[in-house]
C-alpha positions, -999 to +999 in steps of 0.1 A: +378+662-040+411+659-059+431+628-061+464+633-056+482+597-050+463+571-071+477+533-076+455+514-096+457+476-097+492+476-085+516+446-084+552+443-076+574+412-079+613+413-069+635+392-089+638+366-061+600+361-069+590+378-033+552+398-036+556+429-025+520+441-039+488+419-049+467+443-073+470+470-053+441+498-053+438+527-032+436+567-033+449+591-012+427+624-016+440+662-010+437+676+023+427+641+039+452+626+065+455+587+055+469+559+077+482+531+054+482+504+084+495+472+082+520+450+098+560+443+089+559+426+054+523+441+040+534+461+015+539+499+030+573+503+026+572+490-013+542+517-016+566+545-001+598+536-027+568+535-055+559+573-046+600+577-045+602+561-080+631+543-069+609+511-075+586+505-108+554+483-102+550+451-125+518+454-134+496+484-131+499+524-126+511+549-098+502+582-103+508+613-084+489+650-093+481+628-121+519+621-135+527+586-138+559+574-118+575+561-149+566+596-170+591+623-176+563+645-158+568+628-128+599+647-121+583+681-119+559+669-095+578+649-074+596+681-062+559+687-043+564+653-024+585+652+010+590+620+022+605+605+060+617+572+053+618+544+077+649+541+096+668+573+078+707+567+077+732+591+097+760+602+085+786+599+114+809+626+092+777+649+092+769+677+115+727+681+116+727+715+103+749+704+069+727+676+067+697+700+067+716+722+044+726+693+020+686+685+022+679+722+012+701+720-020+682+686-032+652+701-021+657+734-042+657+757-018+693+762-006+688+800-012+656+802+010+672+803+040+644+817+061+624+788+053+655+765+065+654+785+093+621+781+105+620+745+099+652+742+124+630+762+150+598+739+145+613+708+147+632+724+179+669+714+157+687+748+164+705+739+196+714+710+177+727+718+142+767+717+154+759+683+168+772+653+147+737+632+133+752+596+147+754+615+183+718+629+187+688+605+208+670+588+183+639+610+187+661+640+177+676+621+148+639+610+138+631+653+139+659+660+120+647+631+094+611+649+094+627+685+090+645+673+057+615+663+044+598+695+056+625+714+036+608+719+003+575+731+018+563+697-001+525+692-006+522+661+000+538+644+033+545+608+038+562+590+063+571+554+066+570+542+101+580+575+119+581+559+157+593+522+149+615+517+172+616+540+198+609+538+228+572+555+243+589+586+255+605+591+229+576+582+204+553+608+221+575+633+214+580+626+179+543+623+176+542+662+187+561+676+155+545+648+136+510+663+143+515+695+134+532+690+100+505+660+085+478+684+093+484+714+073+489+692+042+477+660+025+496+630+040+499+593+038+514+578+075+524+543+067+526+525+099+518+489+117+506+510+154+467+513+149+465+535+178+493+558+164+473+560+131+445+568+150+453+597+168+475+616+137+446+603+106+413+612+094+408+580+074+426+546+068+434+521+044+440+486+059+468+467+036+473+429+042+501+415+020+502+437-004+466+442-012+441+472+002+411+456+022+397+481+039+391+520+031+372+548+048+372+567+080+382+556+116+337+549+118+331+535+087+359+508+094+350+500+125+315+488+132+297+459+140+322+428+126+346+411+149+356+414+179+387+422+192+408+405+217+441+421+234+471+401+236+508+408+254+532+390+257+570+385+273+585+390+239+569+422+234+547+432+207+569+430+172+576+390+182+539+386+189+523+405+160+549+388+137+542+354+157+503+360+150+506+373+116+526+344+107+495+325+118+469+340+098+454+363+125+444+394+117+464+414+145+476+451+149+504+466+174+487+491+196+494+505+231+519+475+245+499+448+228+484+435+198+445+439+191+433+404+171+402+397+157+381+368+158+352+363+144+338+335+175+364+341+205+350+317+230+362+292+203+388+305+189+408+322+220+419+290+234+430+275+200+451+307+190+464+308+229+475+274+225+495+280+189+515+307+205+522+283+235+535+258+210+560+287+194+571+297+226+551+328+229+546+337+265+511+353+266+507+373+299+479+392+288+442+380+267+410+401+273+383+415+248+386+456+245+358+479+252+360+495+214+338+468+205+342+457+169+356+465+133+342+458+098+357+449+066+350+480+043+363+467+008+375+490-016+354+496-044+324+479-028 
């Protein structure tokens, strides 16, 4: 099976001397759905500007249908990558559809306007395309983030975070359109919800500040390892998994809560219980989950 987004021994240092990637390996395959999971500060969003070129690694390659980032090649082939950013801005002097037109015209395909058409209709836009960006519900804008993207028929989909922020309702929907577009093409779904990454990937790669740990399917990371623990909390779950992360746990957002693992709970429950106590972390919610276990899969091994 084809590779068609490699990074090989990847690093990334920002002139304030912040790590954004630690020897970074992974490959994302054609046809394969891949969740790049990971929680705020990991890495996924420097991995996403990478693929962009808008960033240049310090040490080591990233290469896409074979191009490297920083080749004049990488040009032609980046035309074949559609990407939803996290967080895409809104114009407030935009209407949707001249955004989606604007979108065609970078895209390339400002002549093609059957395919801008049917995008509009898939992503359910039309009723909306006189409708100024800043004044649609955040689920619409996210669509209307996800149709640009769709524009250029890309072959390769990835999306940073597509749900952050928004509320379940809204989420679900957005997980609709999401669905259908990663599975009719090669994606990589960068996102911190394991449940999310779950239910829209065939296989995963587990990134912990800035380095791949984990790589395989949904099975062959999870097995017989350690068990996991759900946690809630007053705060809600991006104080928590920040909270615990900040700690050293190894912790994912899913459904309301945050999954942790630990390799000896009896023991070590009461100590991590007592840590978030101490940072003001009010836990209403600490019981093992039925999935039993996950394993560390390391890449290369």
């Amino acid at each position: 099976m084809a590779t068609v987004i490699e990074f090989q021994s990847v690093s990334k240092y920002f002139p304030d001397g912040t790590l954004g990637l630690a020897d970074l390996t992974m490959k994302v395959a054609e046809g394969k759905q891949t969740c790049l999971l990971g929680p705020s500060g990991s890495g996924k969003t420097t991995v996403v500007r990478m693929l962009q070129a808008a960033l240049l690694p310090t040490g080591g390659s990233v290469t896409l249908f074979g191009a490297s980032i920083d080749s004049p090649a990488y040009r032609k082939v980046r035309g074949r990558l559609g990407i939803m950013p996290q967080g895409p801005g809104m114009y407030p002097d935009l209407r949707a559809g001249e955004y989606l037109d604007l979108a065609a015209q970078l895209a390339g395909t400002r002549g093609e306007r059957v395919r801008y058409e049917r995008v509009a209709e898939t992503m359910d836009l039309v009723g909306y395309l006189r409708t100024r960006m800043t004044e649609l519900p955040s689920n619409v804008q996210r669509r209307l983030a996800l149709a640009a993207a769709l524009l250029g028929d890309p072959d390769v989909l990835v999306l940073d975070e597509p749900t952050a922020g928004l509320d379940q309702d809204a989420a679900n929907d957005l997980k609709t359109y999401v669905g259908r577009s990663v599975r009719v093409r090669t994606s990589l779904l960068c996102t911190h919800n394991e449940a999310e990454g779950e239910e829209l990937c065939n296989e995963v790669i587990k990134l912990r500040r800035g380095r791949a740990i984990a790589h395989g399917t949904w099975e062959q990371v999870r097995g017989e390892g350690k068990p996991r623990m759900r946690v809630a909390a007053r705060q809600g779950v991006d104080r928590l998994l920040s909270q615990l992360i900040m700690l050293d746990y190894d912790a994912e957002a899913s459904d309301g809560g945050v999954l942790v693992r630990l390799r000896e709970p009896e023991r070590e429950t009461p100590e991590m219980l007592r840590k978030l106590l101490d940072a003001n972390i009010d836990v209403h919610e600490c019981c093992p989950t039925r999935s039993p276990v996950e394993t560390m899969v390391e890449v290369g091994r």
